[in-house]
C-alpha positions as MATLAB code, in Angstrom:
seq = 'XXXXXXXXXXXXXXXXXXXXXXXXXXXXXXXXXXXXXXXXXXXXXXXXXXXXXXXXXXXXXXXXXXXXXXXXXXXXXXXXXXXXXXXXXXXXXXXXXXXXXXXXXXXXXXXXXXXXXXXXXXXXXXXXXXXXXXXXXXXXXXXXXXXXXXXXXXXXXXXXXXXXXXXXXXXXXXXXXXXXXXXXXXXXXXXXXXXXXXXXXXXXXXXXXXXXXXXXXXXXXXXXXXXXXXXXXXXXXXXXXXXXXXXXXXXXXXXXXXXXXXXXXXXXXXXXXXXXXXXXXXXXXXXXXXXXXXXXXXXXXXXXXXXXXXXXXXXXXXXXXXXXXXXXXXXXXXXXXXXXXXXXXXXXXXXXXXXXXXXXXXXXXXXXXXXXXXXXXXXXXXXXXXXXXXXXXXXXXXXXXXXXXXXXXXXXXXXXXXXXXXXXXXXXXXXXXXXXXXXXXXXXXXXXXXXXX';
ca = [
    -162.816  162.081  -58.607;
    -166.194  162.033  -60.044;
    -168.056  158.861  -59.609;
    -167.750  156.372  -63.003;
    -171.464  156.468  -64.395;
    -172.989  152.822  -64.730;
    -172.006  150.890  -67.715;
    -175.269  150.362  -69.947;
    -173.952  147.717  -72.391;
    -172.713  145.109  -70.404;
    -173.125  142.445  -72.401;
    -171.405  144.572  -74.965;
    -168.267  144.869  -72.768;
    -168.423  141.096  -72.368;
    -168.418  140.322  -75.747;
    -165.939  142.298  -76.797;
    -163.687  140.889  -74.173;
    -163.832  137.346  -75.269;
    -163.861  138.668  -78.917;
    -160.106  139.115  -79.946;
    -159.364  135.267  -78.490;
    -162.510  134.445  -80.556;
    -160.679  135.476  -83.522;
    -157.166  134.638  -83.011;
    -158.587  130.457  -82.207;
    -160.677  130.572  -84.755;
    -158.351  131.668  -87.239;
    -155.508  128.952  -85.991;
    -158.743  126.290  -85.977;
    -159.802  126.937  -89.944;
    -155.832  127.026  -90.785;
    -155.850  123.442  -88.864;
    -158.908  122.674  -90.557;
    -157.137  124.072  -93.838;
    -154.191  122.046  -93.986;
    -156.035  118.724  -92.818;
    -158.503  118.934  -95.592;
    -155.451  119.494  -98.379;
    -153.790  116.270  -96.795;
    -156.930  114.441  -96.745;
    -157.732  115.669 -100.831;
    -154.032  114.593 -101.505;
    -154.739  110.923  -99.904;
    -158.737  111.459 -101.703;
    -156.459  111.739 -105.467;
    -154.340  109.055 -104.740;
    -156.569  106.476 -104.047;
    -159.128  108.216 -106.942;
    -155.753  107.514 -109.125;
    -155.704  104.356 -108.073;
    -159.341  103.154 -108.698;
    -158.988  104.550 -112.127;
    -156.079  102.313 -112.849;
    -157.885   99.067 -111.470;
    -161.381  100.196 -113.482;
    -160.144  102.189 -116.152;
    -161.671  105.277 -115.634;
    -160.694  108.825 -114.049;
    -163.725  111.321 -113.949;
    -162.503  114.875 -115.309;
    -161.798  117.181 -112.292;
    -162.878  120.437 -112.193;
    -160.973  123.205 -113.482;
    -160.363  124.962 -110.802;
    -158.509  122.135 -109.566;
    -156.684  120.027 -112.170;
    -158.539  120.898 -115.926;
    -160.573  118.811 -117.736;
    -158.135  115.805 -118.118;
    -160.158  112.159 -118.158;
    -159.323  108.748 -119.278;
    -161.345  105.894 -120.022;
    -160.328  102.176 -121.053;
    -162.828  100.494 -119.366;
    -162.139   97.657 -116.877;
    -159.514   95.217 -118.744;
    -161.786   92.137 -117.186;
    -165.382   93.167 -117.158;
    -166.220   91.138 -114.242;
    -163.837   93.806 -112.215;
    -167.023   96.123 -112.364;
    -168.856   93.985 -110.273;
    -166.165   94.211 -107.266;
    -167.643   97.529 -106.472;
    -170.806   95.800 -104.370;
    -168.781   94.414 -102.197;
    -166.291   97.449 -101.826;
    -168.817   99.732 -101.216;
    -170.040   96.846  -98.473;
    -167.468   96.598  -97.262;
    -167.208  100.387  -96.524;
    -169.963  100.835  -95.167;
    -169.119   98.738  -92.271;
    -166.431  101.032  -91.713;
    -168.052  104.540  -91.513;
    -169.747  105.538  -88.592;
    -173.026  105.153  -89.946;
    -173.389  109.219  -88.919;
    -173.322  111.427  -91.397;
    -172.332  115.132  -91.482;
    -176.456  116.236  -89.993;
    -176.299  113.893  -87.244;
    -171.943  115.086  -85.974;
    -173.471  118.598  -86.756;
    -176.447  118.512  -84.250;
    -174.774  116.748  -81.669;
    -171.984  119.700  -81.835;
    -174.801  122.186  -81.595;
    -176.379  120.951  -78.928;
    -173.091  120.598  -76.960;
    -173.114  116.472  -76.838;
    -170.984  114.411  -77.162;
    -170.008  112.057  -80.423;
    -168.786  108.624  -79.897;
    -164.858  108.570  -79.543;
    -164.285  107.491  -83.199;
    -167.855  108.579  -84.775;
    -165.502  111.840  -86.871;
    -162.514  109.626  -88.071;
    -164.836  105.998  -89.415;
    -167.332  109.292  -90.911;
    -164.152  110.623  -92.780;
    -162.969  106.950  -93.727;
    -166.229  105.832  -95.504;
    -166.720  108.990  -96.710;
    -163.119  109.498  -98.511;
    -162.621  105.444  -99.489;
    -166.753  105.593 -101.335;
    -166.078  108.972 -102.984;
    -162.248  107.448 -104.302;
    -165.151  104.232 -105.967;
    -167.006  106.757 -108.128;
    -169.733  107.838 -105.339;
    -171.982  111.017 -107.045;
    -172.094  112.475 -103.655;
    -169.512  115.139 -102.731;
    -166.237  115.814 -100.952;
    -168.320  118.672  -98.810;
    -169.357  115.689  -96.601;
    -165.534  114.076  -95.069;
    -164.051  117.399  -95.441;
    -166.946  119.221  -93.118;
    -166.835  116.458  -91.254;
    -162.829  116.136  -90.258;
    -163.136  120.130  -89.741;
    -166.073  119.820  -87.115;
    -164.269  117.271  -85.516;
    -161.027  119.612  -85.265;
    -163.168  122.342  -84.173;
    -165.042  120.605  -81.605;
    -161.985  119.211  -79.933;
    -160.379  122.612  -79.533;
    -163.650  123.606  -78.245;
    -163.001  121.184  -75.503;
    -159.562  122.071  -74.958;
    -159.872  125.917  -74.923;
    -163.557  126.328  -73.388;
    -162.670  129.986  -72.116;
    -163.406  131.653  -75.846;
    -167.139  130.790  -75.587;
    -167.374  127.943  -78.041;
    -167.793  128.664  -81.700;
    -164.404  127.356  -83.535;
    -166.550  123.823  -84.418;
    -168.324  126.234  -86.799;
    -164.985  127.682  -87.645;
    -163.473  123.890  -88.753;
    -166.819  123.110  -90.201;
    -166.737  126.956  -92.344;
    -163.154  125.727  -93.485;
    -164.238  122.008  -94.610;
    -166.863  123.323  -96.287;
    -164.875  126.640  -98.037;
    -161.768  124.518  -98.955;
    -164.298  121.984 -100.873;
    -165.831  124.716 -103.220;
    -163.381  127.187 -103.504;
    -165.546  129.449 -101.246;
    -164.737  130.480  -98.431;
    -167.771  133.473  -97.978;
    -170.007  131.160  -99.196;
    -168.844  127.954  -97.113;
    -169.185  130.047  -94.029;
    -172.662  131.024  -94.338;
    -173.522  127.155  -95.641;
    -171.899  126.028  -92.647;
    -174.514  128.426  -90.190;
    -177.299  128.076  -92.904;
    -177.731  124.370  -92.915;
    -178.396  124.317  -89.043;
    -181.381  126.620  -89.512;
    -184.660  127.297  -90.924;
    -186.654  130.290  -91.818;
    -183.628  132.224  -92.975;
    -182.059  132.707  -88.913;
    -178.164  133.556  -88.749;
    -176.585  133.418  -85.213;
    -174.194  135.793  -85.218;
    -172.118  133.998  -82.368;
    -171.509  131.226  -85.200;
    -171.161  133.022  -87.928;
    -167.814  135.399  -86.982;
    -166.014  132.181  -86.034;
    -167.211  130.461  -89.381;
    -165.988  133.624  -91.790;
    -162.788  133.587  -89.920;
    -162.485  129.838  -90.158;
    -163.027  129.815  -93.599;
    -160.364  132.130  -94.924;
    -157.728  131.302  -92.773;
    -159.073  127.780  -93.918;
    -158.823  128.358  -97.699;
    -155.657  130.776  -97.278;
    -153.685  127.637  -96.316;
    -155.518  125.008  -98.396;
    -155.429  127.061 -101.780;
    -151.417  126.991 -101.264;
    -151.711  123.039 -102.197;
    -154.138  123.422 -105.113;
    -154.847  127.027 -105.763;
    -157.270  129.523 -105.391;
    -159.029  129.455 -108.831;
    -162.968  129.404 -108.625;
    -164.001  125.753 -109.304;
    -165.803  126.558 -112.169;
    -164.374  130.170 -113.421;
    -167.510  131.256 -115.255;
    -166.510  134.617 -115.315;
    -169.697  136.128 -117.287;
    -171.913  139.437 -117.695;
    -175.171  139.619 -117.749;
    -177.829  143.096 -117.345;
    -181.324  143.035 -116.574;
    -182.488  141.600 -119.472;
    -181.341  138.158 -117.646;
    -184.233  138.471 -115.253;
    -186.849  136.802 -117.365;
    -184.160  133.611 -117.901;
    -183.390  133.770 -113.957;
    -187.246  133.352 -112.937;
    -187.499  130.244 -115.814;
    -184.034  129.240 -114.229;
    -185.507  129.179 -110.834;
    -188.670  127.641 -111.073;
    -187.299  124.947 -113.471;
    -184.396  124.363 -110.561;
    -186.986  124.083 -107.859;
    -188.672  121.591 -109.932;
    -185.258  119.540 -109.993;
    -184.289  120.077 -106.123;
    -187.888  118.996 -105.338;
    -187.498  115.877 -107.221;
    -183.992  115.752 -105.692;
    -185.262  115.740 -101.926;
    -188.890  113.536 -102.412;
    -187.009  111.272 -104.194;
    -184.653  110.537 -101.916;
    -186.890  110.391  -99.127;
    -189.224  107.955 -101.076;
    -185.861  105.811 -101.889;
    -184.783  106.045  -97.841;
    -188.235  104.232  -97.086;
    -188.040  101.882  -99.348;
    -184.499  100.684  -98.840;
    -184.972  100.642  -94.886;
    -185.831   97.266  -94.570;
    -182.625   96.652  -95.907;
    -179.494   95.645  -93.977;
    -176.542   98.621  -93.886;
    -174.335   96.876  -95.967;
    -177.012   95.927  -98.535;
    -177.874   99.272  -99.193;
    -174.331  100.624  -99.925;
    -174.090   97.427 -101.861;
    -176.430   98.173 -104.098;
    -175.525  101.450 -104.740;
    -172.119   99.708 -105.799;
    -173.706   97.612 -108.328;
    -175.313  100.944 -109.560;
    -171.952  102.516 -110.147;
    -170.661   98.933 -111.398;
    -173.240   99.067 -114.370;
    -172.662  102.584 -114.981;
    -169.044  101.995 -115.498;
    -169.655   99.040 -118.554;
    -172.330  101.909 -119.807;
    -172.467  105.418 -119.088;
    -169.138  105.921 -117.440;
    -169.907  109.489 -117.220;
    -172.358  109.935 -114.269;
    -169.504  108.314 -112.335;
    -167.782  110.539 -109.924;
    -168.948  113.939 -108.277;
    -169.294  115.326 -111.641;
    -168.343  119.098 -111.611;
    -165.690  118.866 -114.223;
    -168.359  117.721 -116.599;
    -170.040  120.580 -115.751;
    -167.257  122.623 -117.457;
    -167.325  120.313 -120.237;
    -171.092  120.742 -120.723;
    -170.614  124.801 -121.216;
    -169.007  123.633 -124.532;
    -169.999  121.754 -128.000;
    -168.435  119.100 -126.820;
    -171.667  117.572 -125.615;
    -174.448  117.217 -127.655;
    -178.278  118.260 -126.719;
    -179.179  114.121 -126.405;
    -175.670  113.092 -124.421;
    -176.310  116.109 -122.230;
    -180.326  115.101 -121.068;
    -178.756  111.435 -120.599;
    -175.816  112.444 -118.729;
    -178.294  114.828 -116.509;
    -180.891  111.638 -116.201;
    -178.301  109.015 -115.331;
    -176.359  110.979 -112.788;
    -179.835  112.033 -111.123;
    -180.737  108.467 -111.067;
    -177.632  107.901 -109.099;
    -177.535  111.029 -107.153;
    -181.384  109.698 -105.760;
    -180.353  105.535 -104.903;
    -176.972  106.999 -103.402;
    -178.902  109.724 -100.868;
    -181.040  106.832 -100.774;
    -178.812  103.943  -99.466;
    -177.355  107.054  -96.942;
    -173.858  106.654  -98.457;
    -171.219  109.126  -97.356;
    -170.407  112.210  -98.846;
    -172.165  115.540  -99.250;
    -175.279  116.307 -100.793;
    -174.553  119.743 -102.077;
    -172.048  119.060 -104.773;
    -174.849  116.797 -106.489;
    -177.309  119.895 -106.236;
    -174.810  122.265 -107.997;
    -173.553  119.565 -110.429;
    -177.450  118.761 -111.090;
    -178.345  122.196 -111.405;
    -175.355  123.343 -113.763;
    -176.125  120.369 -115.896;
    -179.913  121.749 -116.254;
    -178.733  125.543 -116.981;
    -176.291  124.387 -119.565;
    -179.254  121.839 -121.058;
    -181.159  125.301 -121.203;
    -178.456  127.133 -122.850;
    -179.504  124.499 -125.899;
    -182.341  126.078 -126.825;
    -182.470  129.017 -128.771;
    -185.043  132.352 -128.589;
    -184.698  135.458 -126.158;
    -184.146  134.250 -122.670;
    -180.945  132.432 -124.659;
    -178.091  133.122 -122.212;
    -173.992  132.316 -122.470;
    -174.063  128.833 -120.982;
    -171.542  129.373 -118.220;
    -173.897  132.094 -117.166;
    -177.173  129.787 -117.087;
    -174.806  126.628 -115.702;
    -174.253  129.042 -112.507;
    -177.445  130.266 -111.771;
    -178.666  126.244 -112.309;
    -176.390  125.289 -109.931;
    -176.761  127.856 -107.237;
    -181.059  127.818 -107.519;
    -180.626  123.957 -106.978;
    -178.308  124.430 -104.241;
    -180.401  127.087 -102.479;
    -183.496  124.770 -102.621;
    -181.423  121.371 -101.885;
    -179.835  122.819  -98.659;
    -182.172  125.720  -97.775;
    -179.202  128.045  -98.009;
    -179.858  130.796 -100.394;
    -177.847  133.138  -98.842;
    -174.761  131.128  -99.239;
    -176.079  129.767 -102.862;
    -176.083  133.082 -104.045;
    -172.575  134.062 -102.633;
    -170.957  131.117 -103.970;
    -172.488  131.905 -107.565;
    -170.672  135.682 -106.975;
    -167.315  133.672 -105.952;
    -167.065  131.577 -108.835;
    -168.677  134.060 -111.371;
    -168.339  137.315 -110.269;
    -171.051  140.080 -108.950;
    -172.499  140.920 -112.404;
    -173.856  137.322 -112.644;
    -176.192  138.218 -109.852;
    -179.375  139.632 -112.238;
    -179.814  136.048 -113.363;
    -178.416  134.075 -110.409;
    -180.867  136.500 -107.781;
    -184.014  135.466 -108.763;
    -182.900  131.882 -109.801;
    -181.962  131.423 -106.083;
    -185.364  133.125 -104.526;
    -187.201  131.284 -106.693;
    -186.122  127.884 -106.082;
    -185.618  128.603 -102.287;
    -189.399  129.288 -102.003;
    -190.944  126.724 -104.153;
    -188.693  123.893 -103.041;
    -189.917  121.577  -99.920;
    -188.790  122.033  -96.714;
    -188.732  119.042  -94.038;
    -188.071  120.834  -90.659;
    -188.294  117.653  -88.891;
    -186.399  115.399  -91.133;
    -183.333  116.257  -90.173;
    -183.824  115.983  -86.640;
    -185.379  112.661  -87.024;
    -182.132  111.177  -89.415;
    -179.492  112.677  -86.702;
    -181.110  110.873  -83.738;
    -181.588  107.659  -85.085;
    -178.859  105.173  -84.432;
    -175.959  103.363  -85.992;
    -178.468  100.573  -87.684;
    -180.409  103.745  -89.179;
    -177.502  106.445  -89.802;
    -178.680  109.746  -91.124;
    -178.075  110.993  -94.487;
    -175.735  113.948  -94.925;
    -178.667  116.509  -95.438;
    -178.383  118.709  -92.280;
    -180.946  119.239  -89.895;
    -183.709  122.058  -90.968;
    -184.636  123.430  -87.478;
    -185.265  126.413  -85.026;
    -182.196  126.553  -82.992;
    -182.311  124.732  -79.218;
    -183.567  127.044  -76.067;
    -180.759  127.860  -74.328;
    -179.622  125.644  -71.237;
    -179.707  127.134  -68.021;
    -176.483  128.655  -66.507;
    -176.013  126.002  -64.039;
    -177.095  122.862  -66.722;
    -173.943  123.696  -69.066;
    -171.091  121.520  -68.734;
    -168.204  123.337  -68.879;
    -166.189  123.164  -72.561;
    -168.813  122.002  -74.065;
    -169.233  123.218  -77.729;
    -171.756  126.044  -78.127;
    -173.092  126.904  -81.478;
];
């Protein structure tokens, strides 16, 4: 028998080895991941519900899940508004004080979180968004699917790490309806200069569809916002005013909040999340409308429902609390606020009438997306999730809306690094860390089942 001739992919041989039990765990980790986010979005309605009862207001969901239903009596005692101070308080005594950047890094760089850092994260950040927080359900439900994901790394450390991305991919798919697009946020937000690591993206697609395959059986699998819209070349001229406008917005977005952060530091914990609460307390008696994430008024925006003056207010008062909550370093997710933000700007566009006049959906979506790609440094997942919710033909406006506003909007490499190392007393906001990945640890330096990214 002839001698075998030398293999010259090795590596290739090895990873192909470890990839079919790559797949199968990361598939049974995002269906996990799946069915604990729907649980934890039943328990996040109930006690919205429930809020709404006590202060007489229920924000309008999205459509994808739930319509456009709201209600609004107003708190039957005025001074009721005033309980949400101390709630939010309150609450923030019970989070971790770590928010998703700071659970993310120490995932990546195969550390270890405190024993109950995941579960007080998803607490705080469930119980604040249930009070009217602006920030978004991205941040518990990434959260409680990193956590998943991390654990099984520990427990199964013979696949070669990677299902923490797939948990994460399905937290973040399940809360947008997305599941392309919430795997490539979920590899995106850990780098900079447009790097993918292939080793975390395969588990994170996987993650995320087996992730939304089980979650859309509780509430469907309806875009969030169906703005199912055409648009041809001609858009291109609306896209690059889209994109430079929404760069102008995310940039305010980010300084803002990092002017806010240093001027609320002095301040204990508890009095920042406090003050946030009286925020939301005064917003209540007045514009009851910036309360909540605010995606379903988003939807309502696209219509004539909303006049040209209610729509600049709405967009002023919920970026007014978007900034003091990012601010205070409340829990939640920051990338719901850049699409609702961005959607309210494309639809306050929409308005005004000459050539680059677009359908509003259309101009809501590529809004959205070009604030989301400059808010989060993501722009390839920004422009998939515009394609998931509105289809491919949306993509001659929504392209250059997204390049536009991922190049002109600041980047803070080191902020994110800075926020996820400080400690409990200083907890990071939920903005993940904008950095080149960590050199890899020597073969004999890695403990074994650790998480690798």
């Amino acid at each position: 028998m002839p001698p075998r001739p030398p293999n010259r992919f090795p590596l290739l041989d090895e990873g192909t080895r470890h990839l079919g039990p790559l797949i199968l765990y990361s598939a049974f980790t995002g269906a996990a991941a799946g069915l604990g986010v729907a649980l934890l979005n039943l328990a996040l309605r109930a006690l919205g519900e429930a809020a709404g009862l006590a202060f007489g207001y229920l924000p309008p969901e999205p459509p994808g899940e739930g319509g456009l239903l709201q209600a609004f009596t107003g708190p039957r005692f005025w001074p009721l508004a005033l309980l949400l101070p101390l709630l939010f308080a309150l609450i923030s005594l019970l989070g971790s004080g770590q928010g998703l950047s700071a659970l993310l890094l120490l995932a990546r760089e195969g550390r270890e979180a405190s024993r109950l850092a995941h579960p007080r994260s998803v607490l705080g950040g469930v119980l604040q968004l249930a009070l009217y927080s602006p920030l978004g359900r991205e941040g518990p439900f990434g959260v409680l699917g990193l956590w998943l994901g991390s654990a099984l790394d520990r427990r199964f450390p013979r696949v070669g790490g990677g299902l923490a991305f797939a948990g994460l991919a399905a937290g973040l798919g399940a809360a947008f309806h997305a599941p392309v697009a919430g795997a490539l946020l979920a590899t995106e937000i850990l780098y900079q200069s447009l790097l993918l690591e292939a080793r975390a993206l395969t588990p994170a697609l996987i993650g995320a569809l087996s992730g939304f395959a089980v979650y859309g059986a509780f509430f469907g699998y309806t875009p969030l916002l169906p703005f199912r819209v055409e648009v041809g070349l001609e858009a291109l001229p609306a896209g690059m005013l889209t994109g430079l406008l929404a760069a102008l917005l995310a940039a305010s977005l980010t300084e803002g909040s990092r002017f806010l952060r240093r001027r609320l530091k002095p301040l204990a914990f508890p009095l920042r999340h406090g003050l946030l609460g009286l925020a939301l307390g005064l917003s209540l008696l007045l514009v009851p409308e910036a309360l909540g994430a605010g995606l379903g008024w988003v939807a309502v925006a696209t219509t004539p429902l909303l006049g040209l003056s209610a729509l600049l207010s709405l967009l002023l008062a919920k970026l007014a609390l978007v900034l003091l909550a990012q601010g205070a370093r409340a829990y939640g997710g920051p990338y719901t606020p850049a699409l609702v933000l961005g959607g309210l700007l494309g639809a306050l566009l929409a308005r005004l009438s000459g050539p680059l006049a677009l359908p509003p959906e259309a101009l809501a979506l590529a809004g959205g997306s070009a604030v989301l790609a400059g808010v989060a440094r993501a722009p390839f997942a920004a422009t998939v999730l515009a394609a998931e919710w509105g289809g491919y033909a949306t993509l001659p406006l929504v392209l250059p809306a997204v390049l536009l506003a991922y190049v002109l909007s600041p980047a803070h490499p080191s902020e994110g690094l800075r926020e996820a190392l400080a400690t409990q007393e200083e907890p990071p906001s939920e903005r993940p860390p904008q950095r080149e990945p960590p050199p890899p640890a020597p073969e004999g330096g890695a403990e074994p089942g650790s998480p690798r990214g």
